[in-house]
C-alpha positions in Angstrom: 0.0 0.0 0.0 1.0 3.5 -0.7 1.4 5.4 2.1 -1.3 8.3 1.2 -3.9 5.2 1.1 -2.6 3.8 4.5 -3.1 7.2 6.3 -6.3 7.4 4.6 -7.2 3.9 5.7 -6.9 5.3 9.5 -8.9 8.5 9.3 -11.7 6.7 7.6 -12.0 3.9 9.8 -15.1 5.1 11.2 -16.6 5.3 7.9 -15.4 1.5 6.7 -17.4 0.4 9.6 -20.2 2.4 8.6 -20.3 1.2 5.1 -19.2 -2.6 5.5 -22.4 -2.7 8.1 -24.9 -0.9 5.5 -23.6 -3.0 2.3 -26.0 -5.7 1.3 -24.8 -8.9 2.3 -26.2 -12.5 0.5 -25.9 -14.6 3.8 -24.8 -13.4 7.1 -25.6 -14.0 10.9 -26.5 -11.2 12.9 -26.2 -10.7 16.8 -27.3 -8.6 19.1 -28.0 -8.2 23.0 -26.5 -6.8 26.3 -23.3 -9.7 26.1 -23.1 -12.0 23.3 -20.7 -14.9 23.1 -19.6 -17.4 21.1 -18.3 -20.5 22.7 -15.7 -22.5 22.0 -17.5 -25.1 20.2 -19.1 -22.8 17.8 -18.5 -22.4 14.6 -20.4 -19.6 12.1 -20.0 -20.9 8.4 -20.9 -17.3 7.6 -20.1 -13.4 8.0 -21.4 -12.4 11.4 -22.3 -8.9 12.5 -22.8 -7.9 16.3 -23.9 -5.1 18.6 -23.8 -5.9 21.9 -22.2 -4.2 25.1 -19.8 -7.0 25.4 -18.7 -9.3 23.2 -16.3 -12.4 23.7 -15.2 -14.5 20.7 -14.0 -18.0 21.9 -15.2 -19.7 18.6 -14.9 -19.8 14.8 -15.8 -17.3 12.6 -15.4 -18.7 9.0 -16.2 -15.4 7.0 -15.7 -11.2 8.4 -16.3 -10.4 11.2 -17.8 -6.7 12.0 -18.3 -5.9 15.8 -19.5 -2.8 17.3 -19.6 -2.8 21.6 -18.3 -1.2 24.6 -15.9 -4.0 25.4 -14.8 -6.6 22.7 -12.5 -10.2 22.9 -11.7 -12.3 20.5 -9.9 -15.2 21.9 -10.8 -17.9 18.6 -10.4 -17.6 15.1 -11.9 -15.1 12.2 -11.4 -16.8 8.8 -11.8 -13.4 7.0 -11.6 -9.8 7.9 -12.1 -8.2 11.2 -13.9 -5.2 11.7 -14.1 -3.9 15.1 -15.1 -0.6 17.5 -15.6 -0.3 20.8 -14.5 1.4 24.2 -12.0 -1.9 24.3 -11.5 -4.1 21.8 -9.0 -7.0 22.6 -7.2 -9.7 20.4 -6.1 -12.9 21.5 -6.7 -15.3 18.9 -6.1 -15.6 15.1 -7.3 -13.4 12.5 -6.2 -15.0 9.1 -7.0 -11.8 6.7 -6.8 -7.6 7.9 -7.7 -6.4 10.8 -9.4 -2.8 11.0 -10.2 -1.6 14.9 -10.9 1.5 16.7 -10.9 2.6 20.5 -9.9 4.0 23.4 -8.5 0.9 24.9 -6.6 -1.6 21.8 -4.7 -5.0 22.5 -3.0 -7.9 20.7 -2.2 -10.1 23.3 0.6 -13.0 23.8 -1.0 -14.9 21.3 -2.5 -13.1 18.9 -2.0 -14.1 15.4 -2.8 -11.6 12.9 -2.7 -13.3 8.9 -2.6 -9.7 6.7 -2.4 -5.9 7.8 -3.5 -4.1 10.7 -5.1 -1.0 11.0 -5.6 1.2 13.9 -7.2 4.4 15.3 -7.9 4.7 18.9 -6.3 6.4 21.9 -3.7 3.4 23.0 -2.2 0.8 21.3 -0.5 -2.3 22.5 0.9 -4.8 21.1 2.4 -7.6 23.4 5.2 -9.7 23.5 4.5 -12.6 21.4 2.0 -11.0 19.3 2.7 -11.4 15.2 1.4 -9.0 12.2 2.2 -10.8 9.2 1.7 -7.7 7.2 2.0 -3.8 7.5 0.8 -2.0 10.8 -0.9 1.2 10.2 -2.0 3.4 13.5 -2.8 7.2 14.2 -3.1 6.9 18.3 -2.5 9.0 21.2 0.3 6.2 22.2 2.2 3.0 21.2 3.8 0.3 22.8 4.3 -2.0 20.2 6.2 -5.1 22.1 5.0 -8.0 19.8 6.8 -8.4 15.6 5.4 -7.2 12.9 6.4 -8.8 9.4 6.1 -5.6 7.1 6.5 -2.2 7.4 5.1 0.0 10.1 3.6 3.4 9.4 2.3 5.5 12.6 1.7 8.8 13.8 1.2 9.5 17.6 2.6 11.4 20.9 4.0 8.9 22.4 5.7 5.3 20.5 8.0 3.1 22.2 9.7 -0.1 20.1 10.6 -2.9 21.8 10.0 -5.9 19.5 11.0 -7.2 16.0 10.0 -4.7 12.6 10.7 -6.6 9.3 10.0 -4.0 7.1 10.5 0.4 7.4 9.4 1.9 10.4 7.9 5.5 9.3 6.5 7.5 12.2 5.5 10.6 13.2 6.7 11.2 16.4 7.3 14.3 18.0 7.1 16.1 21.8 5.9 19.4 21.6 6.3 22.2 24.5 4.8 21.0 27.5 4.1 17.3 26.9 7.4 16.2 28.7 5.3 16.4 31.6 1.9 15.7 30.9 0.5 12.7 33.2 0.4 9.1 31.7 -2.6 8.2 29.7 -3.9 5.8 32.5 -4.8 8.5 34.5 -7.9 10.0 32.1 -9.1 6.5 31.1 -10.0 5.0 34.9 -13.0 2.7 33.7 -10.7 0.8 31.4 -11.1 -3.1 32.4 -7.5 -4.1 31.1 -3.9 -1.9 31.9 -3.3 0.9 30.0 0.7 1.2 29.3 2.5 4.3 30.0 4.4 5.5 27.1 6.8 8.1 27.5 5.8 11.1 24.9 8.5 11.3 21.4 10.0 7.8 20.0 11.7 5.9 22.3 13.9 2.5 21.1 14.9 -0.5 23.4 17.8 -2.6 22.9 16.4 -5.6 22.3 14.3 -3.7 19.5 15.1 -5.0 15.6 14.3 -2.8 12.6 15.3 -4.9 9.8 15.6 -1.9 7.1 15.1 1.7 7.7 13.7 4.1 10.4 12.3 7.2 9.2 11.2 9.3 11.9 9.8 13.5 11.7 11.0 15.3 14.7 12.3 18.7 15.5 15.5 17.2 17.4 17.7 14.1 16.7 16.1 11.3 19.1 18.5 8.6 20.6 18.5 5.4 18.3 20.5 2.4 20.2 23.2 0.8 18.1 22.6 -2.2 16.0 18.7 -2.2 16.0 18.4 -0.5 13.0 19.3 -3.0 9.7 19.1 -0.1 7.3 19.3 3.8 7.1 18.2 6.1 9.9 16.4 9.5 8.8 14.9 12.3 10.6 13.4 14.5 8.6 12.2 18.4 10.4 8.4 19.2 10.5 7.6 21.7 7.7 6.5 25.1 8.6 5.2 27.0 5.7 5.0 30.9 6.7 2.2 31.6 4.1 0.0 29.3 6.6 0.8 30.8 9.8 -2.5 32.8 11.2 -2.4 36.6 10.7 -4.5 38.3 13.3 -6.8 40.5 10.9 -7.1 44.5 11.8 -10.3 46.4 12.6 -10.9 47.6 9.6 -10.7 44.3 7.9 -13.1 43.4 10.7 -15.8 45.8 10.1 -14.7 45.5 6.1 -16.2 41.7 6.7 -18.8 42.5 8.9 -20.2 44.5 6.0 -20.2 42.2 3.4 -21.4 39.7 5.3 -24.4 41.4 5.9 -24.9 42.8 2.3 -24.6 39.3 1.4 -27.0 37.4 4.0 -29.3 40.9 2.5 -29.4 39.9 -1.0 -29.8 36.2 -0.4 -32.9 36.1 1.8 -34.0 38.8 -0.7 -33.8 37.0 -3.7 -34.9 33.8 -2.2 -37.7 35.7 -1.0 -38.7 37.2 -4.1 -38.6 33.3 -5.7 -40.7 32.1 -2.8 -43.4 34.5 -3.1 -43.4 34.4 -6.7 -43.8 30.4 -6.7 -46.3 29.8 -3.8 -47.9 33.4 -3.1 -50.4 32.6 -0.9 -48.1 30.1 1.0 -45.9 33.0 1.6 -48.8 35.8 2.7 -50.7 33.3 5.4 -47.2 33.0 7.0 -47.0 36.4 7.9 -50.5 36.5 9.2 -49.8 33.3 11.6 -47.0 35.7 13.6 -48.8 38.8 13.0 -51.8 37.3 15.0 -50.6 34.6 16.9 -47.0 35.8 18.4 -46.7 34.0 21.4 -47.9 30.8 20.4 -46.0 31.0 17.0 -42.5 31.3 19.5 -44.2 28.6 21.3 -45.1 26.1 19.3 -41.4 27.1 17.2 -39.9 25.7 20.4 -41.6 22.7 19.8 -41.1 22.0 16.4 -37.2 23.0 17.3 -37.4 19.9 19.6 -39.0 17.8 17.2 -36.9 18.0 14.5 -34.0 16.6 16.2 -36.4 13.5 18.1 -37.2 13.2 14.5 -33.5 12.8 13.6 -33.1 10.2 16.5 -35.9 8.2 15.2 -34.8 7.7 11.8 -31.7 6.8 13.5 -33.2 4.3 15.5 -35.4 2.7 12.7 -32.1 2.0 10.6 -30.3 0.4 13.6 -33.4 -1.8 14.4 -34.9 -2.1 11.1 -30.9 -3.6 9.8 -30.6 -6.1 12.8 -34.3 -7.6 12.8 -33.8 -8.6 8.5 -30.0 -9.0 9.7 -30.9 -11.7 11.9 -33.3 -12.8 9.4 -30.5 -13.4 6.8 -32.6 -10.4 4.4 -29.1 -8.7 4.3 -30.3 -7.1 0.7 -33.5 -5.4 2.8 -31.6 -4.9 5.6 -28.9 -2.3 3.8 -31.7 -0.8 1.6 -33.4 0.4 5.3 -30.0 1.2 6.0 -29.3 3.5 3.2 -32.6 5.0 2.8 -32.3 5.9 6.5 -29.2 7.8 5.3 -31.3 9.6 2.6 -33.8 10.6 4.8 -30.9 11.7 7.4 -29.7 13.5 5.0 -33.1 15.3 3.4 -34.2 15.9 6.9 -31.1 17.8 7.8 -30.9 20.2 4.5 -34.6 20.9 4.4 -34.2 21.9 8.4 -30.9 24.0 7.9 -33.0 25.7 4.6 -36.1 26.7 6.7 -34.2 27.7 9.4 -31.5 30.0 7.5 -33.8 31.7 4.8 -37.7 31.0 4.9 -38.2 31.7 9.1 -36.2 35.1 8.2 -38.1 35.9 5.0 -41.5 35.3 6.6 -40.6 37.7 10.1 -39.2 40.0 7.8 -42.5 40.1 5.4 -44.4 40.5 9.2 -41.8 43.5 10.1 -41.9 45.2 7.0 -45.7 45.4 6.5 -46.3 46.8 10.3 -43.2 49.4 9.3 -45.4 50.5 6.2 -48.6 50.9 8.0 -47.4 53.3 9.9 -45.5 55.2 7.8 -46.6 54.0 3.8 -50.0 52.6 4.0 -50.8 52.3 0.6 -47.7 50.3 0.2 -48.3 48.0 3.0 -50.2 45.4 0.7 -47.7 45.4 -2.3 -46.3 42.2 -3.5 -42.5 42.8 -3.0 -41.8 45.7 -0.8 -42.7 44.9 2.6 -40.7 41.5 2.4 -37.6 43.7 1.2 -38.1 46.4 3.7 -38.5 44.0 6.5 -35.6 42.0 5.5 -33.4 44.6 5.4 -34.2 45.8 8.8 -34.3 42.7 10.3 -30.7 41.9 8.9 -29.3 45.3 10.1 -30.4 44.7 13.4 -29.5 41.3 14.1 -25.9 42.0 12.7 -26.2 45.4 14.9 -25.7 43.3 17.9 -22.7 41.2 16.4 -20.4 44.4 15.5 -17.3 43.1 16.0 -16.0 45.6 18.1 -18.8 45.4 20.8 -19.0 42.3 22.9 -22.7 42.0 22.3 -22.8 39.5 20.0 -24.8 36.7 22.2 -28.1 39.4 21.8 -27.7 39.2 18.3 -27.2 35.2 18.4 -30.4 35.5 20.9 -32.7 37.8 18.4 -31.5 35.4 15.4 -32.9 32.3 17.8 -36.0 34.0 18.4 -37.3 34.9 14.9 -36.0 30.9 13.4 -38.4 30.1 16.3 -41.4 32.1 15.5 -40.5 31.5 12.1 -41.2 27.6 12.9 -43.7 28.3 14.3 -45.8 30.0 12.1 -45.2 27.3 9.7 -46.1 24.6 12.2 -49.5 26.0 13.3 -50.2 26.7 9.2 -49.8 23.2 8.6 -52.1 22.2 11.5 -54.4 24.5 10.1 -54.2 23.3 6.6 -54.6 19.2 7.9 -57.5 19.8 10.2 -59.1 22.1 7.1 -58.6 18.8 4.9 -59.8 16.4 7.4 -63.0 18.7 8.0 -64.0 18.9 4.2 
């Protein structure tokens, strides 16, 4: 593997896990419960997938496994891949094909056998004495005690690595102490519930003896780190952490400031504006009754905004809820095919939910409260204008833009009344629109 992909392998761990879980399978076993074990006598002639608090392996699996759990063994053997996340996940046994796991808490034990690569993201990593990686190791951790061999090459970045066992391959890392860490306190003492030992790893690269790098070290540090003589087979190689003075942050001045401030608020005018004028020119009357519904109902428009505020997001945790439950009742009854189509349409829906949400909330609550503002502004001073198709929604827009960005000048600490205003109308705003569909159902159901 290159070593762009293997980086990219650990940062999108999560999302492996995500998408091996929602892919359709043909045939698979599913598990789920409060502990879930497989004994030693067991044997699974197929994929298995399991959520569970804990989960202890003791078995066979003879296809992948995929795991997700607060605390996770496996002490038998996995014929295929291993996917795993979880608080701890722990590795005793043999996996014969790669190994993908994240957590706070990772171990290959003693006798862990591990057939192809391993890939890591989690806060520690340990890999014991005896342990063996017939392939690459790939980690991005907090900190690294890696005490067991590893067949091929080794590519890391962390605080904190120390090398004690056999490398057969490069060892690339990047490893370097930054002001202050010197005396930071060990790992062990932010992760107390941790049922196994967390190893203290002193922060840069440290290198034991009895360490063997068969070809070469490459490590990124600011200063040349102590590398005992004879553990390295092949070149050793620091190379400095690039600084690139175009990137370093440049405090901007008060007028560049207010110079943003400005066109920020000329922009947020123009787009609620023309969004405005598009809304009321595609669903007119949609756009007048809104209006109304604050006009004459203000307190139970906030009201009832506070309500659909809440709902929106119970909403969210529903949909969630129906792909977790919907995928593990047609998981368990080998429908993999049904079960990742309720998956992924629970994605869509996430994700239509979410932008429909962020729309109403950034332009349409705004454009309605500003239409409200702008026709009470021309009543008093413009009646005859009060009624017109386009200027009170761009009179009240404006007004409402200048004030709410009134209270986030940048050179007043005031900005948490603007934030509070802004709050306010996306909630009336909701809430107009919530008691005009009420409206508009009850209407139906009455005719």
């Amino acid at each position: 593997m290159k070593t762009i992909y293997k980086f990219l392998s650990v940062f999108t761990l999560l999302a492996l896990f995500t998408l091996t879980f929602a892919t359709p399978a043909l045939a698979f076993d599913g598990r789920g419960g409060d502990k879930v074990t497989i004994k030693a006598d067991e044997v699974i002639n197929d994929d298995l997938y399991v959520t569970a608090d804990e989960f202890v392996l003791d078995g066979t699996v003879k296809g992948d496994l995929i795991v997700f759990g607060q605390i996770i063994a496996i002490n038998g053997t996995v014929e295929g891949d291993l996917l795993a996340a979880g608080q701890v996940v722990i590795i005793n046994g043999t996996v014969t094909d790669d190994v993908r796991i994240a957590g706070a808490a990772l171990q290959i034990g003693k006798d862990a056998v591990i057939g192809s690569d391993l890939l890591v993201g989690g806060a520690s990593l340990e890999t014991q004495k005896g342990s063996i990686v017939e392939g690459e190791l790939v980690f991005g951790s907090g900190q690294a005690l890696l005490d067991g061999d590893v067949t091929g090459d080794v590519l890391a970045g962390t605080a904190a690595l120390e090398l004690n066992g056999s490398f057969g391959g490069n060892v690339d890392t990047y490893v370097d102490v930054t002001e202050g860490t010197e005396s930071s306190p060990p790992m062990s003492t932010y992760m107390t519930n941790i049922p196994i030992s967390i190893p203290n790893v002193q922060p840069g690269l440290t290198i034991a003896d009895s360490a063997k790098i068969a070809r070469d070290l490459k490590y990124t540090s600011t200063v040349d780190l102590p590398v005992p003589s004879g553990v390295v087979g092949g070149k050793v190689i620091r190379t400095a952490p690039q600084v690139n003075p175009e990137t370093q942050y440049v405090p901007p001045t008060t007028a560049q400031k207010v110079g943003t401030w400005v066109l920020d608020m000329l922009r947020t005018m123009i787009t609620l504006i023309l969004f405005g004028l598009l809304l009321g020119w595609l669903f007119p009357a949609f756009m007048k009754a809104l209006p109304e519904k604050i006009k004459s109902q203000p307190w139970a428009s906030l009201g009832w905004g506070a309500i659909a505020w809440a709902a929106f997001f119970f909403g969210l945790l529903a949909i969630v809820l129906v792909m977790i439950f919907g995928g593990l009742i047609f998981g368990f009854l080998t429908l993999g095919g049904l079960s990742g189509s309720i998956i992924w349409l629970g994605i869509l829906a996430l994700f239509g939910f979410t932008i429909l949400f962020v729309l109403v909330t950034s332009y349409l609550t705004k454009i309605i409260v500003g239409e409200m503002m702008g026709k009470w502004i021309l009543n008093r001073t413009r009646p005859s204008l009060a009624e017109h198709k386009v200027w009170p929604m761009v009179i009240g827009v404006t007004v409402l833009v200048v004030i709410i960005d009134l209270f986030r000048f940048p050179l007043l600490p005031i900005g948490f009344f603007g934030w509070l205003i802004n709050f306010t109308v996306i909630l009336c705003g909701l809430g107009a629109l919530w008691i005009w569909g009420r409206e508009a159902i009850q209407a139906r159901k009455a005719a």
